[in-house]
C-alpha positions in Angstrom: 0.0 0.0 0.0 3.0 2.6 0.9 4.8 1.5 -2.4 0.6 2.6 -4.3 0.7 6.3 -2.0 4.2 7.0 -2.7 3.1 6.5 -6.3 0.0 9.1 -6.0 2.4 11.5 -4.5 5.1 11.3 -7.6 2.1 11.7 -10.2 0.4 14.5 -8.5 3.6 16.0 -8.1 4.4 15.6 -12.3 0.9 16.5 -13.2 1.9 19.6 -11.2 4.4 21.0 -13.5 5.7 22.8 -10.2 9.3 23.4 -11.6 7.7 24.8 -14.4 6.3 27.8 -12.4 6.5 27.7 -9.0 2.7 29.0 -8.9 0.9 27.4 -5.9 -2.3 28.7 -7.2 -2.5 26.8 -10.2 -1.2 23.5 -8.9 -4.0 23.8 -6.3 -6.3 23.7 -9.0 -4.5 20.2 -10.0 -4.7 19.0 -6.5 -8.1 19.8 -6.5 -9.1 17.8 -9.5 -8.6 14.6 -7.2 -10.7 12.9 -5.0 -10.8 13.4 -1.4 -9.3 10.3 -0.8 -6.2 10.7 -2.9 -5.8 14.0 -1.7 -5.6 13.3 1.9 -3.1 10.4 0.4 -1.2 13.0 -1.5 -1.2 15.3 2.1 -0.1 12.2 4.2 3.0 11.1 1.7 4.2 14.5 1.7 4.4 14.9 4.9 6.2 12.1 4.9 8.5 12.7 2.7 9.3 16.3 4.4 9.5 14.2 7.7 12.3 12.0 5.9 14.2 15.2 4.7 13.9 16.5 8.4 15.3 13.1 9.7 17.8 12.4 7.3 19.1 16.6 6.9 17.9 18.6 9.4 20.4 18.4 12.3 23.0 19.8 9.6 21.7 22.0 7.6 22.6 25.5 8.1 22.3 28.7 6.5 18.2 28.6 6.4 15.6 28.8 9.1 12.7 27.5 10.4 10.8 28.5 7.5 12.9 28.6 5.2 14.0 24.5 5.9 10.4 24.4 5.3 10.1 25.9 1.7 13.2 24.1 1.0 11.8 20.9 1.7 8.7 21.3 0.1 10.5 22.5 -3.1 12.6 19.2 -2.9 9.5 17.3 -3.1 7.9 19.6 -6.0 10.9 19.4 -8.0 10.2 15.0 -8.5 10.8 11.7 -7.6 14.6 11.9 -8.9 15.2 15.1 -7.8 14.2 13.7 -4.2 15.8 10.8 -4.4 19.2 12.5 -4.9 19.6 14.3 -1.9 22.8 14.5 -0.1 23.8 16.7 2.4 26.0 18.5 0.3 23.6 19.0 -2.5 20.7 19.8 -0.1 23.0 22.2 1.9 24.2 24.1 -1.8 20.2 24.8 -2.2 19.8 26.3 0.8 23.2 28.0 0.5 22.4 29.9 -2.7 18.6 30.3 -1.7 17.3 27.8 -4.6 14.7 27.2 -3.5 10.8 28.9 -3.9 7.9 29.5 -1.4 6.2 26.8 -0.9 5.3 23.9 -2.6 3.2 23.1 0.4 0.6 25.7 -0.5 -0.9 23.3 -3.4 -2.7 21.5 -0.8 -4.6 24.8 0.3 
């Protein structure tokens, strides 16, 4: 079952385009478009997935706040599957570094 909500995560996140634009308001529209049940999947795997970038980065990373760690995460998440898989701490650290990173994936769910 984790294996079929990590899958509804990745395709929302595609359908989203989110790298294309960064806008929150239109892939809110996208998130919207599903079901109530694979929305609250798409909410619960996310907040996985920024629970496992907190758990596997967050007692290093510097350079970012509260908030900031946040957006970044979020952004890791709305960037893809590969792009999240291919964290490290260097690479994570570099985003937050040079700021790359954009306010807030997160905000699709609203």
């Amino acid at each position: 079952m984790a294996n079929e909500n990590n899958k509804a995560l990745w395709k929302f996140v595609a359908e989203s385009k989110w790298k294309s634009d960064h806008n929150y308001e239109r892939t809110s529209h996208v998130f919207q478009e599903n079901s109530e049940e694979n929305r609250n999947i798409i909410v619960d795997v996310f907040n996985e997935k920024c629970q496992e970038l907190e758990d596997k980065f967050g007692k290093d990373i510097t350079n970012v706040g509260d908030d900031g760690w946040s957006d970044l995460r979020a952004d890791v998440i709305g960037r893809g599957e590969k792009f999240f898989n291919s964290m490290t701490q260097k690479k994570i650290q570099s985003l937050a570094n040079d700021r790359d990173y954009v306010e807030s994936f997160s905000y699709s769910f609203h």
